[in-house]
C-alpha positions as CSV (number, residue, x, y, z in Angstrom):
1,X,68.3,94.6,105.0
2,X,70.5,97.4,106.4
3,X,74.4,97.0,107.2
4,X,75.8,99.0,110.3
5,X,79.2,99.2,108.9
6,X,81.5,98.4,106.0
7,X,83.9,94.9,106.9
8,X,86.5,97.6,105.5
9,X,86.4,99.0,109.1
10,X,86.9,95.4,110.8
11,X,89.9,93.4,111.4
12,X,91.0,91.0,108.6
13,X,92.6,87.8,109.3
14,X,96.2,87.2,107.9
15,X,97.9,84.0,106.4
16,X,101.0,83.2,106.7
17,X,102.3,80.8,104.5
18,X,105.6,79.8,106.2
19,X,108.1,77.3,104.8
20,X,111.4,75.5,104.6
21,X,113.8,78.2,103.6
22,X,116.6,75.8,102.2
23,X,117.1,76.1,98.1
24,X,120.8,74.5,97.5
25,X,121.3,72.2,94.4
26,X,117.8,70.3,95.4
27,X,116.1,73.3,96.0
28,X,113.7,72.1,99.0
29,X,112.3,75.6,99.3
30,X,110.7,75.2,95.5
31,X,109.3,72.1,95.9
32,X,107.2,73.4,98.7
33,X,105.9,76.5,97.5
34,X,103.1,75.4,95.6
35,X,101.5,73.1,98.8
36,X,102.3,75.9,101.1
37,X,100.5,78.4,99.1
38,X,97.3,75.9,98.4
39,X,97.3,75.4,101.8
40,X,97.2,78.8,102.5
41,X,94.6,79.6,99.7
42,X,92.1,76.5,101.0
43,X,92.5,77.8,104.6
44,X,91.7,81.4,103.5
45,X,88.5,79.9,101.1
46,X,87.4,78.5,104.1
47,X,87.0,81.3,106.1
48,X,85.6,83.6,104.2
49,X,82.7,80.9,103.3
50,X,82.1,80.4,107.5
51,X,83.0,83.3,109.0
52,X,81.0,86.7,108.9
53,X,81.3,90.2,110.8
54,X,78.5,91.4,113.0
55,X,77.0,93.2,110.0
56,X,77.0,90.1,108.3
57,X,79.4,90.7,105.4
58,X,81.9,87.9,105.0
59,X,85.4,88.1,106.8
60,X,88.3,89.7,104.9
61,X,91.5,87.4,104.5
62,X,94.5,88.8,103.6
63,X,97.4,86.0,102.4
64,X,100.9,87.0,102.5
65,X,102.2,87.9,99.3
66,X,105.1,85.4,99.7
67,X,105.9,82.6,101.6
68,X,107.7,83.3,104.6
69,X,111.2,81.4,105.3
70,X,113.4,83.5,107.0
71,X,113.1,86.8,109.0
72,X,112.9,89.1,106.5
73,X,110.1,87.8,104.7
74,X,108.6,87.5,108.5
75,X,109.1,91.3,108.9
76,X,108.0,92.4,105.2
77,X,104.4,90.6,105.8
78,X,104.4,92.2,109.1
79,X,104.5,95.4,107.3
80,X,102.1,94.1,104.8
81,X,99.5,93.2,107.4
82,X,99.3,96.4,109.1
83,X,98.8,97.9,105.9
84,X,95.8,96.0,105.6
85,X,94.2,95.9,108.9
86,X,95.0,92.5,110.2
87,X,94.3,91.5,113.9
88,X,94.5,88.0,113.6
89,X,96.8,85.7,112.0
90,X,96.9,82.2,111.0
91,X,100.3,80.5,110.4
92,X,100.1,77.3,108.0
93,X,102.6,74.7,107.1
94,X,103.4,71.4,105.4
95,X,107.1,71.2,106.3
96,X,109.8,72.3,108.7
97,X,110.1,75.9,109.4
98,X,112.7,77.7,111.1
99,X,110.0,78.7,114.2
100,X,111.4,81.6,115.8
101,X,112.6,83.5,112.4
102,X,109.5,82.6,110.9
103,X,106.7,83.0,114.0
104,X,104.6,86.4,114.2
105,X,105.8,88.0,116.8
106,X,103.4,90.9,116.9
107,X,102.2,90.9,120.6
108,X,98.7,92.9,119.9
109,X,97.3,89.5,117.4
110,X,95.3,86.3,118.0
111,X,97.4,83.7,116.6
112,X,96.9,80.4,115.2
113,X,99.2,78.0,113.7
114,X,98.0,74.8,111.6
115,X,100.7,72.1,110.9
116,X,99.7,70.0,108.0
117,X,99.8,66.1,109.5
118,X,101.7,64.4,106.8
119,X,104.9,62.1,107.0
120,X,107.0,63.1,103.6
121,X,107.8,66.6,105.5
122,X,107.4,66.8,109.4
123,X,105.0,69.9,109.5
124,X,103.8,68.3,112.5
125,X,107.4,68.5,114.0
126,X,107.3,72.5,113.1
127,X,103.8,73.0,114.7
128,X,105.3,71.8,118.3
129,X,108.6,73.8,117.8
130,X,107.2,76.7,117.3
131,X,104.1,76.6,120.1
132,X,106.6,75.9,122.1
133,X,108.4,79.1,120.7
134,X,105.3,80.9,121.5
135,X,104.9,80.1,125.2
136,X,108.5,81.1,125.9
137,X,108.3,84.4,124.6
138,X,104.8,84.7,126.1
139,X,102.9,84.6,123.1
140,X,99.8,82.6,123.3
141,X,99.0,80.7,119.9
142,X,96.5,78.0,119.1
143,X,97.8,74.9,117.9
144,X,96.2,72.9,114.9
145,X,96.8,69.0,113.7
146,X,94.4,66.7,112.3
147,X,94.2,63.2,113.7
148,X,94.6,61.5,110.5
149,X,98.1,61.3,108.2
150,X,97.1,63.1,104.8
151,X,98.9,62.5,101.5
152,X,101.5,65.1,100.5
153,X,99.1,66.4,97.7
154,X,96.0,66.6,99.3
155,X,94.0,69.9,99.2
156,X,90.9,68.3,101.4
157,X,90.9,69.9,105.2
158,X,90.3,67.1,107.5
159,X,86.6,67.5,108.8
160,X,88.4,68.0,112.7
161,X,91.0,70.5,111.4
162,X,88.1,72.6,109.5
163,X,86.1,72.4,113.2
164,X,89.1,74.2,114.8
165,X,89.8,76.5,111.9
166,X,86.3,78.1,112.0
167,X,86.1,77.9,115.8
168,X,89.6,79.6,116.0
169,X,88.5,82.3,113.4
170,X,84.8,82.9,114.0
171,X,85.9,83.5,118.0
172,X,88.9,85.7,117.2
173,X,86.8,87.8,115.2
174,X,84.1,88.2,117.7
175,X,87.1,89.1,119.9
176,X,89.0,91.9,117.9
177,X,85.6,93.5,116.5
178,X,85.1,95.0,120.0
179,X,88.5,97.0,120.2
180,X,88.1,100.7,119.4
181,X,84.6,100.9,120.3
182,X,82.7,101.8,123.3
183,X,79.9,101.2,125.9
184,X,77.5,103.7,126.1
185,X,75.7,104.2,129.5
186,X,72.6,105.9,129.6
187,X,72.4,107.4,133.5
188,X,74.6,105.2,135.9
189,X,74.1,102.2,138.6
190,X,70.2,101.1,138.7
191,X,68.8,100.0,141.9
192,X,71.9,99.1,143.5
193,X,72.9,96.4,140.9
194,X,76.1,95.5,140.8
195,X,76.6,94.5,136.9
196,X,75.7,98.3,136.4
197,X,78.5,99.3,138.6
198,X,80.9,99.9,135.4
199,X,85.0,99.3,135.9
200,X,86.0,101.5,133.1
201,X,89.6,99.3,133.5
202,X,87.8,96.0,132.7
203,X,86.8,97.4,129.8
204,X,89.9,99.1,128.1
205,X,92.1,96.2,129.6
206,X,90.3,93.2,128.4
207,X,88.0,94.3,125.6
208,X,89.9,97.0,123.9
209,X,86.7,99.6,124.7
210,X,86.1,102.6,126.0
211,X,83.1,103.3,128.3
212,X,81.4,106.5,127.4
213,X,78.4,108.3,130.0
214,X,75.8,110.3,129.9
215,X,72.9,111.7,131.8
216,X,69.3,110.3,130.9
217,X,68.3,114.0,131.0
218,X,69.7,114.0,127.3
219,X,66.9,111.7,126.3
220,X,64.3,114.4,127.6
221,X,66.8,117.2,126.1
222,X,66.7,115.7,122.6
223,X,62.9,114.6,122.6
224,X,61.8,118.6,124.0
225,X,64.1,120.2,121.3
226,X,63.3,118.0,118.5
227,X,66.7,116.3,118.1
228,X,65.9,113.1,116.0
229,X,65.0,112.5,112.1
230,X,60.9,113.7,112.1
231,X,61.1,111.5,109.0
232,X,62.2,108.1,110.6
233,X,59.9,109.2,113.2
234,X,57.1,109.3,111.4
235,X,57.8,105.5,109.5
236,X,58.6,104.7,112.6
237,X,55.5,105.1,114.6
238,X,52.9,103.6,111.8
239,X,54.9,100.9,111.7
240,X,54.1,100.8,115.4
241,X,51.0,101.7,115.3
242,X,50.2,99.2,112.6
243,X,52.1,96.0,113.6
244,X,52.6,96.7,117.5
245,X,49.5,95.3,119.6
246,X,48.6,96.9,122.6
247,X,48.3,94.2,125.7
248,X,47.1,93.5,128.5
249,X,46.8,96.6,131.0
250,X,47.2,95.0,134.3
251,X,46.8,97.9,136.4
252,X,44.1,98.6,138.7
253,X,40.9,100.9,136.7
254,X,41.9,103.8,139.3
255,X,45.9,103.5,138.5
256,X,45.3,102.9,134.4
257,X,46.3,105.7,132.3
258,X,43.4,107.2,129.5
259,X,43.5,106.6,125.7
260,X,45.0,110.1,125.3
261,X,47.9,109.1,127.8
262,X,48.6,105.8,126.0
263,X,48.8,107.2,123.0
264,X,51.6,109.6,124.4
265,X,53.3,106.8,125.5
266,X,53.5,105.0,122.5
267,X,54.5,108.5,120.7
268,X,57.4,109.3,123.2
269,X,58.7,105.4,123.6
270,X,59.3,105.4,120.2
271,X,61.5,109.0,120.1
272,X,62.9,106.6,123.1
273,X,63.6,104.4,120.2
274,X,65.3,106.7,117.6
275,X,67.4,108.3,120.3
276,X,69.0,105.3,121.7
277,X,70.2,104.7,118.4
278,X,71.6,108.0,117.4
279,X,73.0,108.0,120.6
280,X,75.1,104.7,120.2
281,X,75.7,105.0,116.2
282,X,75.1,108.9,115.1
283,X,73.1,110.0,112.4
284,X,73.8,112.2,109.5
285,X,69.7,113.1,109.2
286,X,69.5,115.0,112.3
287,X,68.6,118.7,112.3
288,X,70.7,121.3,111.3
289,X,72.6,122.8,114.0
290,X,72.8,119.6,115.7
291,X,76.5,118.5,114.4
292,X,77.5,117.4,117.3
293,X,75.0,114.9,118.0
294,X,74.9,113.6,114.4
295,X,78.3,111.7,115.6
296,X,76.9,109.6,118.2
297,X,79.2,107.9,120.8
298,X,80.9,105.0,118.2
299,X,79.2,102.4,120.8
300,X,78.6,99.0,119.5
301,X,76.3,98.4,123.6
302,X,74.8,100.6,125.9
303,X,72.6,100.6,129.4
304,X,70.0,102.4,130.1
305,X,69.4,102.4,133.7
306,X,65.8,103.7,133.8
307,X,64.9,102.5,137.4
308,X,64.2,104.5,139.4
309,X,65.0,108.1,138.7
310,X,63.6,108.2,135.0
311,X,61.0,105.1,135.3
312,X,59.3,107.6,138.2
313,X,58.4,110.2,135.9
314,X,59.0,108.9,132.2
315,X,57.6,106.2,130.1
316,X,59.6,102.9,130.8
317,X,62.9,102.0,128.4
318,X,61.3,98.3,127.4
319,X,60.1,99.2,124.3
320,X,63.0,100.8,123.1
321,X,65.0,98.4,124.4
322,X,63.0,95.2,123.1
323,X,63.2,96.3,119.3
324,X,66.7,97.7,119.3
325,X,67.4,94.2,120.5
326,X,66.0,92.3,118.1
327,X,66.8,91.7,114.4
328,X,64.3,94.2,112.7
329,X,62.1,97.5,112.7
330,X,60.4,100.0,110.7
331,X,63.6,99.6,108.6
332,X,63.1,96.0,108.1
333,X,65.7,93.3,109.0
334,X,68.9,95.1,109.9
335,X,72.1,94.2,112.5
336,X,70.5,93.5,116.1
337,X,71.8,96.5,118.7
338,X,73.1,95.4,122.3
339,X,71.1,97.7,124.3
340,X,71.2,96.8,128.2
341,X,68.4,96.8,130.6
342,X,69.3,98.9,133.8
343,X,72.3,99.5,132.7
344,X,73.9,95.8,133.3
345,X,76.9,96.7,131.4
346,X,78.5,93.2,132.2
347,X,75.1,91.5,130.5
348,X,76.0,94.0,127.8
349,X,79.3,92.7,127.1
350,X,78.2,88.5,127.5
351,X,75.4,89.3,125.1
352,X,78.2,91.1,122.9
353,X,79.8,87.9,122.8
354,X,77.0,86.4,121.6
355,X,76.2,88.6,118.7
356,X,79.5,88.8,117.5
357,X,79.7,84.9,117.2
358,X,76.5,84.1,115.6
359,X,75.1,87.6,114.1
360,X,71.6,86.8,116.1
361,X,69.8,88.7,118.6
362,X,70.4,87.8,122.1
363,X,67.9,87.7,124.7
364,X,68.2,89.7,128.0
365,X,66.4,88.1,131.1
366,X,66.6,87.7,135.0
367,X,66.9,84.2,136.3
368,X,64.1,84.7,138.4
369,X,63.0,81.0,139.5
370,X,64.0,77.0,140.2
371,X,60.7,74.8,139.4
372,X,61.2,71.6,140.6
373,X,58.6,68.4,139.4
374,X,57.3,68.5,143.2
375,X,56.8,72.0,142.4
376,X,55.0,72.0,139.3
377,X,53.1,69.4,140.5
378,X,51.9,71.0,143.7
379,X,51.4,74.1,141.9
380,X,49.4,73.0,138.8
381,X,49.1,68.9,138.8
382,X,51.1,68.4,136.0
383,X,53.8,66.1,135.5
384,X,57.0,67.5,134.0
385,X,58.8,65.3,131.4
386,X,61.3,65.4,128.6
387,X,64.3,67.6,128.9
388,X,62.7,69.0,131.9
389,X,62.4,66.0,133.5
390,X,66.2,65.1,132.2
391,X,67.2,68.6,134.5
392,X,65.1,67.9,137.3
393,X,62.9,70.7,136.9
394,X,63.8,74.0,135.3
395,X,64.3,77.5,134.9
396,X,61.9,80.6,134.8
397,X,63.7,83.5,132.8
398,X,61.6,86.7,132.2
399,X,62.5,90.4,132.1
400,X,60.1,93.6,132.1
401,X,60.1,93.8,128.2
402,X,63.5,94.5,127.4
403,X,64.2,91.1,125.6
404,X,64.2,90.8,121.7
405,X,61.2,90.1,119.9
406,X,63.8,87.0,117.9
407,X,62.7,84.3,120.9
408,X,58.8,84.8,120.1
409,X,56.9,82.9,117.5
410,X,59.8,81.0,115.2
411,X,61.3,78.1,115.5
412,X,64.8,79.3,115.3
413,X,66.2,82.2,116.0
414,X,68.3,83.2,112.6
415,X,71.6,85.2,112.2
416,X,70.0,88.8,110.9
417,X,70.8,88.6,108.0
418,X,68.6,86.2,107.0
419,X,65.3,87.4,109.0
420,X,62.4,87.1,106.4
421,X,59.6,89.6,105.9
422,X,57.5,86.5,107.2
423,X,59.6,85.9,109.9
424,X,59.0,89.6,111.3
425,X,55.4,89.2,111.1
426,X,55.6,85.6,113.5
427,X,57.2,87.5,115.3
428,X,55.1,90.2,116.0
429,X,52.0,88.2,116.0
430,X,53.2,86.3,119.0
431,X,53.9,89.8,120.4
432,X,52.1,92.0,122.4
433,X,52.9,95.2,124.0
434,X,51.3,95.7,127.2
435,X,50.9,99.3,129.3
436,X,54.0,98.6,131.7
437,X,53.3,97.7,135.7
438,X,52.4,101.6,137.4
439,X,54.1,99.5,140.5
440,X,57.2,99.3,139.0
441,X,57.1,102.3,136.6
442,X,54.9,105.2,137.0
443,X,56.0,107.2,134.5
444,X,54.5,104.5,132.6
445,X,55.7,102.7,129.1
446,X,55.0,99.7,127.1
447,X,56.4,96.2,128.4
448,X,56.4,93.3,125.3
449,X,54.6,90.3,126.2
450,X,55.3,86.9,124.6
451,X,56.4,83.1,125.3
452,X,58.8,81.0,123.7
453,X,56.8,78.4,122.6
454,X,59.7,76.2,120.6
455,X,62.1,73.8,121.6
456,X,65.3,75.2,121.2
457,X,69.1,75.3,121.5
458,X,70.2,77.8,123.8
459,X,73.0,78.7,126.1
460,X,72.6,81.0,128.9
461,X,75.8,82.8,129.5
462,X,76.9,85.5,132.5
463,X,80.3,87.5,132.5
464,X,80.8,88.5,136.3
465,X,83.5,90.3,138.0
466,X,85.4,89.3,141.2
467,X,87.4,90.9,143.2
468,X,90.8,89.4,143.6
469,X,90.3,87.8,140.6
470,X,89.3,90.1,137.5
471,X,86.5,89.0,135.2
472,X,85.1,85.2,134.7
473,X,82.2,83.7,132.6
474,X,79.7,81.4,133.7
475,X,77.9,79.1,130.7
476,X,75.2,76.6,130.7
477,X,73.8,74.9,127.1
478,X,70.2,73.7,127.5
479,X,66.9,73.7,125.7
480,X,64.0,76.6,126.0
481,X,61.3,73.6,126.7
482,X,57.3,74.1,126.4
483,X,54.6,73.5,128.9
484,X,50.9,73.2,128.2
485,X,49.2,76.5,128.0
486,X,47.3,76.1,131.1
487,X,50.2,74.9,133.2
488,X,52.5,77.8,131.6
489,X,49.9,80.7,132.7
490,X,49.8,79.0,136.3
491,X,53.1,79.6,136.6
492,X,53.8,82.8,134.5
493,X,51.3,84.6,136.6
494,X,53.3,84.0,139.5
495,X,55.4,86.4,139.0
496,X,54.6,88.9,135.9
497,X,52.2,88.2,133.6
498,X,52.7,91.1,130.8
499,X,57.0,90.4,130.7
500,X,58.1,88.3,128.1
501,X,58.4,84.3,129.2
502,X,61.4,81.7,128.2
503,X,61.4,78.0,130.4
504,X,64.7,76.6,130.1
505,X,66.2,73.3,131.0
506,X,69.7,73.1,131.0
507,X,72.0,70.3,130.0
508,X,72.9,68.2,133.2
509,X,76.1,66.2,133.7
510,X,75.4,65.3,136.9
511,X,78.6,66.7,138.3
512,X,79.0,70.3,140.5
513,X,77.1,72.9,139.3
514,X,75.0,70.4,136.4
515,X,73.9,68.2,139.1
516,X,70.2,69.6,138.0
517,X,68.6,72.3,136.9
518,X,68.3,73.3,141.0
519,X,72.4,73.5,140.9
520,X,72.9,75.7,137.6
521,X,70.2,78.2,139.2
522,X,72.4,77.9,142.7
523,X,75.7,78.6,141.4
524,X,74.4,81.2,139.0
525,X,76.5,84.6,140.0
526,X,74.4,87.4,139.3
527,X,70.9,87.9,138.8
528,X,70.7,88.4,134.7
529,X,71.3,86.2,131.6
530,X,72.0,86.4,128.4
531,X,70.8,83.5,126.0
532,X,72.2,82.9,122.6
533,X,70.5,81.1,120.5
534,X,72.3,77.4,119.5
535,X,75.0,75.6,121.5
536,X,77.6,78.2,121.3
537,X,79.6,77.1,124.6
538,X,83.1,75.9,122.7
539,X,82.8,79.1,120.7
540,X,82.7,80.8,124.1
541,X,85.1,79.7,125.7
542,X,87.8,79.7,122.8
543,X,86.6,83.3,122.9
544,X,87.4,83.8,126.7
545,X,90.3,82.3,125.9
546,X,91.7,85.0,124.0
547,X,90.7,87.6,126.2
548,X,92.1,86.1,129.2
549,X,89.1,85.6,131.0
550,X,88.7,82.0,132.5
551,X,85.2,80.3,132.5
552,X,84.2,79.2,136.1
553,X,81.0,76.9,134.8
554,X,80.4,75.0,132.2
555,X,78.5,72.0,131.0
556,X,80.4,71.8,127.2
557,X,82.6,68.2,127.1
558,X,86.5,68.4,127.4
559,X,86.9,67.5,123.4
560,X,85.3,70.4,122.6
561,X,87.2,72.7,124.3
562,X,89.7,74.6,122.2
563,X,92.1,77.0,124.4
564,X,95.8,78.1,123.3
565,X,98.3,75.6,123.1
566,X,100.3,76.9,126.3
567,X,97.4,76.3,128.4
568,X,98.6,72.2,128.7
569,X,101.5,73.8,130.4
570,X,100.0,75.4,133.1
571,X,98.6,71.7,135.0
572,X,96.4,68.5,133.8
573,X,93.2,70.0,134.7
574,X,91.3,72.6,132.4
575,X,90.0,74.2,134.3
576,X,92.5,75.3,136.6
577,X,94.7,75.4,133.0
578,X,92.2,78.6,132.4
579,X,92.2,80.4,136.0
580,X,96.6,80.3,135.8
581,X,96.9,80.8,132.2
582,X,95.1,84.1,132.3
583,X,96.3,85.5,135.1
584,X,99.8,84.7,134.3
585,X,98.9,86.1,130.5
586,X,97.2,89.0,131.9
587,X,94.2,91.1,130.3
588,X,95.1,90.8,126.1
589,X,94.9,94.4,125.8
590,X,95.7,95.5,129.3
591,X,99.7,95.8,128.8
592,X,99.7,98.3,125.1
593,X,97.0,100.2,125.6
């Protein structure tokens, strides 16, 4: 199991354990401290037992080394959290506060503020004073409050109060770990698609990143010269020769390449393989006189755009892109890589969001097709039912390889971390490789073949851009659903038969866009998904949220949605809320950097 970085280099989260600043001959202040402090030390043991980084390590949580009751003790754990790296903050009370002496005011971090619900000291009272403090002075915070009264020494966190801790926390860390880092692309816009068409200023304003380009020439350069670890190279293709089946070649005998090609293929997709990954994280092993590229580009997702330029004359990307993807290699089980097909940089960033929120692979696919009952039926005589039947038909998503291996053979797909030797092997096993499509790509190239064969959570998620507007997310939670093996290869061979296969049914509501499974497909903005694994749509759009980016479909019930307390202010219905909010707030980094 291999780490990509040290949590030292990721935001903490910061308590602040504010309180009743009165002493005087009954000394109010006193008899708090010890229930502010608990609740500060059961909200902190919380989150480090729930929340992780993307390289799996727990968060870090930083409590303030005082309580905080008037200004200066505001400003001193200011100080204090700077010191120690904190992006995010969490403001807890059981009592009346003094809210505009004691609120963080620090305009660059995610803040949340939990009032404990109890009657002996109105922390309740506090929480709405100071939210209210916070959307005067522009300062979006969450706002927490369990439903039920709790006694004045209770240490238990109310089941609905822990659900919005952890939402709040696990989503403003997914947030602030993309700040500082970049987007590598690999070439520039492929085939005219507009999600490779890359607005540098959407990604410093909104995500705090940095876009960073080069030519796809330097693949060639750094392959011809030598420039990768001949070491890793040589693990790295036994382990492909050894656990990486060749497939189906599907090209006519006169178009197929020989044994001697294909086995150049294989040799130069996995250099493919190596270099993408020096490229976005560096390597210390390279050869000497090569300093410069031992840094890498500090990129946390890249694009390659492949079509047409390279794909003409060079082996294919899939490979490359299908195992950097997924949760393992030669090196075992190690922290999936966001590696775009075609250089869809704003698929990139929604399977970023993914990632970051669940620490699993996410899978990259077109929406390529709506198939109704009638049209299942007329096609291959079966009769859908189940959760396809529940959608009124549903979706085809395949891709030309690029998707992770995570979504073939298991039953779950499981944060990296915990990816077992055995699990590997399923997945391989369901796996094949097959000589890519000399239609497509005549340079040639390995495209992975599978189907997900498990009914699963899953939500399909799309950040697009609009003019006018800025950036909004679409999201649909459904099921990948599984069709007898007959019916499946009717309908898979429709289209491409060595790509890697994923039915999906989404959720319907019967309302707008969740009418069916026809109407998610029809109001779908771009041609590419990405699908996380589990039901993740609260998480995502607490996390859009933060970055001021309103969500323009969804199928996830009001209750569940968790947005800053200011929102309320901005109308009665969410989602308008979302669309004013965040453009009155503005992109979260777009004003500092």
């Amino acid at each position: 199991m291999k780490n990509e970085m040290s949590s030292q280099k990721y935001p903490a989260i910061g308590i602040r354990p504010t309180i009743d600043a009165r002493v005087g001959v009954l000394n109010v202040r006193g008899s708090l401290e010890e229930q502010t402090m608990n609740m500060a030390k059961s909200a902190a043991r919380l989150l480090r037992e729930n929340i992780k980084y993307p390289n799996g390590e727990p968060v870090r949580v930083v409590i303030a080394d005082t309580t905080i009751g008037r200004v200066a003790e505001s400003a001193a754990v200011a100080e204090q959290f700077r010191e120690q790296g904190v992006a995010v903050t969490l403001t807890v009370t059981p009592c009346w506060c003094y809210g505009a002496e004691t609120m963080d005011m620090d305009s660059q971090t995610i803040k949340g503020v939990w009032g404990f619900n109890g009657t002996e000291r109105p922390g309740a009272v506090y929480l709405a004073s100071v939210l209210a403090a916070h959307a005067q002075k522009g300062l979006p915070a969450f706002g927490i409050y369990g439903r039920d009264v709790q006694n004045a020494d209770s240490t238990d966190i109310p089941a609905d109060v822990e659900e919005k801790l952890i939402r709040f926390a696990r989503a403003a860390v997914a947030a602030t770990c993309l700040r500082g880092k970049s987007y590598l692309q690999i070439g520039s816009v492929s085939m005219g698609i507009g999600g490779s068409i890359i607005d540098s200023d959407f990604m410093e304003d909104y995500l705090g990143m940095r876009v960073e380009s080069i030519d796809m020439t330097e693949i060639f350069r750094r392959i011809s010269q030598g420039i990768y670890d001949k070491d890793t190279y040589e693990k790295a293709l036994e382990w492909t020769k050894t656990n990486c089946k060749e497939g189906l070649d599907k090209n006519p005998l006169h178009a197929q390449k020989d044994r001697a090609e294909k086995n150049a293929d294989w040799e130069f997709v996995v250099k493919m393989a190596l270099i993408f990954k020096d490229l976005m994280s560096g390597n210390p092993n390279l050869p000497d006189g090569c300093e410069e590229e031992r840094l890498g580009h500090n990129a946390i997702a890249a694009g390659f755009q492949g079509q047409r330029q390279w794909t003409d004359f060079y082996p294919n990307g899939d490979f490359a892109e299908a195992i950097l993807n997924s949760s393992f290699d030669w090196d075992g089980a190690r922290e999936p890589y966001i590696l775009a097909t075609e250089n869809d940089v704003l698929n990139a960033v929604t399977m970023l969001f993914g990632k970051n929120l669940t620490q699993t692979a996410q899978l990259f696919s077109d929406v390529r097709t709506f198939w109704s009952a009638d049209a299942v039926k007329g096609a291959t005589g079966y009769s859908i039912h189940g959760k396809a039947a529940e959608s009124g038909g549903f979706l085809h998503l395949i891709n030309s390889g690029s998707a992770c291996l995570d979504f073939a053979g298991n039953e779950a797909v499981k944060p990296w971390y915990d990816v077992t030797q055995t699990d590997q092997k399923r997945m391989l096993d369901a796996t094949t490789f097959c000589p890519a499509d000399n239609g497509y790509f005549r340079g040639g190239g390995y495209s992975s073949k599978f189907e997900t064969k498990s009914e699963m959570p899953v939500t399909m998620m799309r950040l697009n851009l609009v003019k006018g507007i800025g950036p909004v997310l679409q999201l649909a939670e459904g099921h990948t659903i599984t069709l007898p093996h007959e019916v499946s290869n009717v309908l898979w061979k429709r289209t491409d038969y060595t790509w890697p296969c994923t039915w999906f049914a989404p959720r319907i509501t019967g309302i707008g866009a969740f009418k069916s499974a026809y109407d998610v497909m029809n109001n779908w903005g771009a041609n590419h998904a990405s699908i996380c694994y589990g039901h993740v749509g609260a998480d995502i759009i607490t996390l859009c949220s933060m970055l001021r980016i309103p969500v323009s479909m969804h199928n996830v019930p009001d209750e569940q949605i968790f947005r800053p307390a200011s929102w309320n202010l901005f109308g009665m219905d969410k989602e308008g809320q979302d669309y004013r909010a965040c453009a009155n707030y503005g992109a979260l980094y777009g004003k500092i950097r």
